[in-house]
N, C-alpha and C positions, 0 to 999 in steps of 0.2 A: 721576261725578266723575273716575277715570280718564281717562275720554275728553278730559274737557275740558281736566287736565291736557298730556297728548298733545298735543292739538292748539294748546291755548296755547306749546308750547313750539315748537312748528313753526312757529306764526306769529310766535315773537319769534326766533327763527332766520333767518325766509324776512326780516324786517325789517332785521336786521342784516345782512345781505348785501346786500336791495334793498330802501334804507329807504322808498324812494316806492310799493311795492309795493302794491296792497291786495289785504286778506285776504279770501277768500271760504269762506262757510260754507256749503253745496248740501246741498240736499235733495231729491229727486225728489218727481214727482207731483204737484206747485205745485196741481192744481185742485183738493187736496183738502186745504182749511184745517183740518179737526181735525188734522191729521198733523203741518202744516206749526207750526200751531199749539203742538203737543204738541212738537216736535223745539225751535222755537226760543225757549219757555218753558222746558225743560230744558237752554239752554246758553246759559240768561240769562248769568253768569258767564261767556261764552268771549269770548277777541280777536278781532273780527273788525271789518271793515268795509263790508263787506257781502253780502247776503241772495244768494244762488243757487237758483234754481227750475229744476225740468228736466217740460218736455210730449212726452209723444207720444201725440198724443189719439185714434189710430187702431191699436191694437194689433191685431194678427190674432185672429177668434173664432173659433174651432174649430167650437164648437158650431152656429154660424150660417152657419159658411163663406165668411164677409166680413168688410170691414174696417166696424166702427162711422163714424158720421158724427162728424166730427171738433169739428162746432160746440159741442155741450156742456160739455165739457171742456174747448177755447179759452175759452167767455165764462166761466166756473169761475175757471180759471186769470186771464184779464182784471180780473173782481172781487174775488181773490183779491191783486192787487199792489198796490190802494191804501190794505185791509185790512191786508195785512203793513206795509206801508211807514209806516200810522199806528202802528199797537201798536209796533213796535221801530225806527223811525226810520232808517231803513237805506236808501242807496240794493239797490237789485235789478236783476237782469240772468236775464236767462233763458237759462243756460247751457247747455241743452240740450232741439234742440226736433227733430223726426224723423217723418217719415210715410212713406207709403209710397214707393217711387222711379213703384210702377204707379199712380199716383193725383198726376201731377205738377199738373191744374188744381185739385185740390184742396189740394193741400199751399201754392198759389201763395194761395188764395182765405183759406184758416187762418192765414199768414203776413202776409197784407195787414191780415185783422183785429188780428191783435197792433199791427201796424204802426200801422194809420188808433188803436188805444185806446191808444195808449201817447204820442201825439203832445200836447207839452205838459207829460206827468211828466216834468222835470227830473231827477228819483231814479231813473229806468226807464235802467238804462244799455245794454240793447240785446239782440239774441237770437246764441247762435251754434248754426248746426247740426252736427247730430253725423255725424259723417262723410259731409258733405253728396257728397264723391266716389265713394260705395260706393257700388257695382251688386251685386243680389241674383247676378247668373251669375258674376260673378267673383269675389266674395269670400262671397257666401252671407246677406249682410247687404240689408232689405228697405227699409231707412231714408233712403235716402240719396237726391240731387237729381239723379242723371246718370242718361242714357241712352248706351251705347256710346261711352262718354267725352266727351261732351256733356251741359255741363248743360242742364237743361229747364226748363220754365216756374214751375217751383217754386222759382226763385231769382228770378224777374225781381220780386218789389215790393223786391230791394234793390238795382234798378237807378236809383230814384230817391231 
């Protein structure tokens, strides 16, 4: 109840400064609907205007010594948006999406699919990635779409 107070008052703040604004309420981890579910049944009550999802469906596994295949948790997260979008009526955006920078035809193949299933949802307002400039040697970050300050093939389906 806190929280939502909090955050209602940010969004009728962020309003009155910039009333064309819309509010975004994020959650990470978009492929996993009890979460997603649980988070925005408990902020039924909040202001917002719409859903924020965040994927990064290739986390590093220790235990295995490799990066898991990204595709599960893209099509999770893919049938996960038409789901949210009926239950709370909200357009969605997936505001945070990330793979590896050493895994650029894959990150380009996992971005294409979002791309090719999202075509048509009017409510799907689009992906942004998270510091798609970061290079693991320079800043230590594994996520990002460049090579030697060049981005890579992991950007080109948003060349159409």
């Amino acid at each position: 109840a806190n929280f939502i107070k909090v955050f209602n008052a940010g969004a009728a703040a962020s309003r009155k400064v910039y009333p064309d604004a819309k509010v975004i309420l994020h959650i990470d981890n978009g492929w996993q609907f009890e979460t997603v579910r649980w988070f925005f049944d408990l902020m039924a009550t909040a202001d917002y205007d719409m859903i924020g999802l965040s994927l990064y469906p290739s986390y590093w596994n220790d235990s295995r010594k490799e990066y898991p295949d990204w595709t599960t948790k893209t099509k999770r997260l893919v049938n996960n948006l038409t789901t949210c979008h009926d239950r709370y009526g909200k357009p969605i955006m997936l505001c945070e999406f990330g793979m590896p920078a050493s895994q650029p035809d894959k990150a380009k193949e996992a971005l294409q699919y979002l791309l090719d299933n999202t075509v048509g949802k009017d409510w799907f307002m689009g992906i942004f990635l998270w510091e798609p400039e970061s290079e693991r040697d320079r800043n230590g970050y594994d996520y990002g779409a460049f090579s030697n300050g060049t981005p890579t093939a992991a950007l080109d389906p948003f060349k159409n």
